[in-house]
C-alpha positions in Angstrom: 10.3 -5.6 32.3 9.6 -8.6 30.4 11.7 -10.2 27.7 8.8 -9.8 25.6 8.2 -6.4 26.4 12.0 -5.7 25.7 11.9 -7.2 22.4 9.1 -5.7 21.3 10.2 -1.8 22.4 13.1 -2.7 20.5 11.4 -4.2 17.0 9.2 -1.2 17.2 12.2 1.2 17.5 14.2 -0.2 14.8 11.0 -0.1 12.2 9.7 1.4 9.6 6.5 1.6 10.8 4.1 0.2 13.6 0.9 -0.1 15.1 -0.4 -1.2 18.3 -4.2 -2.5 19.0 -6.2 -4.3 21.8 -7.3 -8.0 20.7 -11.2 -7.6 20.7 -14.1 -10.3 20.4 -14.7 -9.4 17.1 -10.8 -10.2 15.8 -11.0 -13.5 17.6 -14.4 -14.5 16.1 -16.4 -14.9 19.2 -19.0 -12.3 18.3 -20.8 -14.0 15.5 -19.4 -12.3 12.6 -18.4 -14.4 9.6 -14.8 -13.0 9.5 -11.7 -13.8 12.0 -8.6 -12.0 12.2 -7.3 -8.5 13.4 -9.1 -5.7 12.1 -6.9 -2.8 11.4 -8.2 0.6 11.6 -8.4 2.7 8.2 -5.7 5.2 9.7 -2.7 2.6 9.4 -3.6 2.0 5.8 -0.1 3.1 5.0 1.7 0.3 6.9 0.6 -2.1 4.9 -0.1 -0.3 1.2 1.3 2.3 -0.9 -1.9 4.5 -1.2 -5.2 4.3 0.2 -7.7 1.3 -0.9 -10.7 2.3 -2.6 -14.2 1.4 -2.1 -15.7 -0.8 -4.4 -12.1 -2.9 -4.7 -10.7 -6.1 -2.8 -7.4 -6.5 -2.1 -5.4 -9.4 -0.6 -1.7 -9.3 -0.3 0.6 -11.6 1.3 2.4 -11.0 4.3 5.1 -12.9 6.7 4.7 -12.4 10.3 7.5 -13.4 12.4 5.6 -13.9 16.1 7.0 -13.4 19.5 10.7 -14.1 17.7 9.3 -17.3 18.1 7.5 -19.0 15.1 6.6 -17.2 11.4 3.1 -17.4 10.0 2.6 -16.6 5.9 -0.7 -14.2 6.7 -2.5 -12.1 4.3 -3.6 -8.3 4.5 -6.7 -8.0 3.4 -8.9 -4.7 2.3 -12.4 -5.2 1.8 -14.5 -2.7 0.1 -17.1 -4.7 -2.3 -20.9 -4.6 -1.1 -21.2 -2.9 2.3 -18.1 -3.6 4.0 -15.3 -1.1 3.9 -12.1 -2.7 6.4 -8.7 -4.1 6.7 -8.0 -6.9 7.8 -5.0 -9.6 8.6 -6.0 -12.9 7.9 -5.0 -16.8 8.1 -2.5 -17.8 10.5 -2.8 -21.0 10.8 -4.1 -23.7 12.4 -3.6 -23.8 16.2 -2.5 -20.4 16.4 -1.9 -19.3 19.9 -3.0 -15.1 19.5 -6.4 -15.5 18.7 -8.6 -16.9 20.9 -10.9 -15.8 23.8 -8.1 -15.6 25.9 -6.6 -13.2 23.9 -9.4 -10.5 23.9 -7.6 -7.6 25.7 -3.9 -8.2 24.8 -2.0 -5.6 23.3 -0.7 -6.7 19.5 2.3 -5.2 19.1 3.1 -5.1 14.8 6.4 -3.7 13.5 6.8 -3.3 9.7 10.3 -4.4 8.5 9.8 -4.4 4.7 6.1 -4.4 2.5 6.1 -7.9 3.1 7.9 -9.1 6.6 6.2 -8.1 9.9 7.2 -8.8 13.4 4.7 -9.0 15.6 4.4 -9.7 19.7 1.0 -10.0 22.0 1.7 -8.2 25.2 -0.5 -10.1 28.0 0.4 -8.5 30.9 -1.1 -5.2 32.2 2.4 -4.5 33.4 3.6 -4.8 30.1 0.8 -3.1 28.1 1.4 -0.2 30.8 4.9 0.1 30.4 4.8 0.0 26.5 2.3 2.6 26.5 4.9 4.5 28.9 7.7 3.8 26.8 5.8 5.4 23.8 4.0 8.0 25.5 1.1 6.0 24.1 -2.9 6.3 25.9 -5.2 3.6 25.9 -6.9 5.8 23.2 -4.6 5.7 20.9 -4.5 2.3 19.7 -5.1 0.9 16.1 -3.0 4.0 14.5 0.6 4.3 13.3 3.3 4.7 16.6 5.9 7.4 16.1 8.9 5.3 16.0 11.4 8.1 15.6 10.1 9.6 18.8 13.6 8.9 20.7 12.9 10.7 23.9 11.6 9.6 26.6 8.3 11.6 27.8 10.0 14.0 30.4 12.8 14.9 27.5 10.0 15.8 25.1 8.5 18.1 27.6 11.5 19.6 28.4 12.2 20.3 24.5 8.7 21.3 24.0 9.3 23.8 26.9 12.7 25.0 26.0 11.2 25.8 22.0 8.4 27.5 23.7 10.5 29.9 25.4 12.7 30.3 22.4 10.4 32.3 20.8 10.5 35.0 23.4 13.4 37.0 23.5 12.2 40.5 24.4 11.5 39.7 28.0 10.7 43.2 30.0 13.3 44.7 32.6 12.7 43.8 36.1 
């Protein structure tokens, strides 16, 4: 395991919250569109706000993300609802940022929510590492961009075992043999 990888198991454990997502073309601004930065899918609206944006609404709130336990950026969670757009976004990061560039497109961004305003965040470039925090998580490739269960403690063959042993609970009238 990397020291990255290690670090960011750990962040994510000790959170409040967290998210993983796959850096696409559209976050890093290669596909045209007038807006760059990550996109953040609708069902993690609640680690970043206290209810639900509403259409019709804007709403920009700064945030510090501390990167790779490396450097800080003061970033900006954005919701956009006027006119026909309806996303969330985090924004501005910089000049020279190093996460958000072609390069990037199909890293894993790793974000951890400390407090409403203080993120840590890590970009997981390795397929090794993406496939060993997806392990780690009992995470599938198609469950990115949504809240990680961070009090999930066991590791997958635990959980199965518990999920067995409260399965068979439930039956305690077995017939005589």
């Amino acid at each position: 395991m990397s020291e990255i990888l290690n670090l960011a198991i750990q962040k994510v454990q000790q959170s409040k919250s967290a998210i993983c997502k796959f850096i696409t073309a559209n976050d890093a601004g290669l596909t045209g569109g007038h807006q760059c930065g990550y996109h953040v899918s609708k069902e993690a609206w609640s680690m970043f706000l206290d209810e639900e944006a509403t259409k019709g609404t804007n709403i920009d709130i700064p945030i510090k993300i501390h990167w790779q336990n490396d450097f800080e950026t003061e970033s900006h969670f954005k919701y956009y609802g006027v006119g026909t757009r309806n996303e969330y976004r985090i924004t501005r990061f910089g000049r020279n940022f190093p996460f958000l560039n072609d390069e990037n497109v199909g890293d894993l961004l790793v974000l951890a929510r400390y407090d409403k305003d203080y993120y840590e965040a890590f970009v997981l470039q390795t397929d090794d590492d993406i496939d060993d925090f997806f392990s780690y998580f009992n995470l599938s490739y198609d469950k990115t961009n949504q809240i990680i269960d961070v009090n999930q403690t066991e590791q997958p063959e635990q959980r199965l075992l518990s999920l067995i042993n409260t399965f068979v609970a439930q039956y305690t009238n077995f017939p005589t043999t």
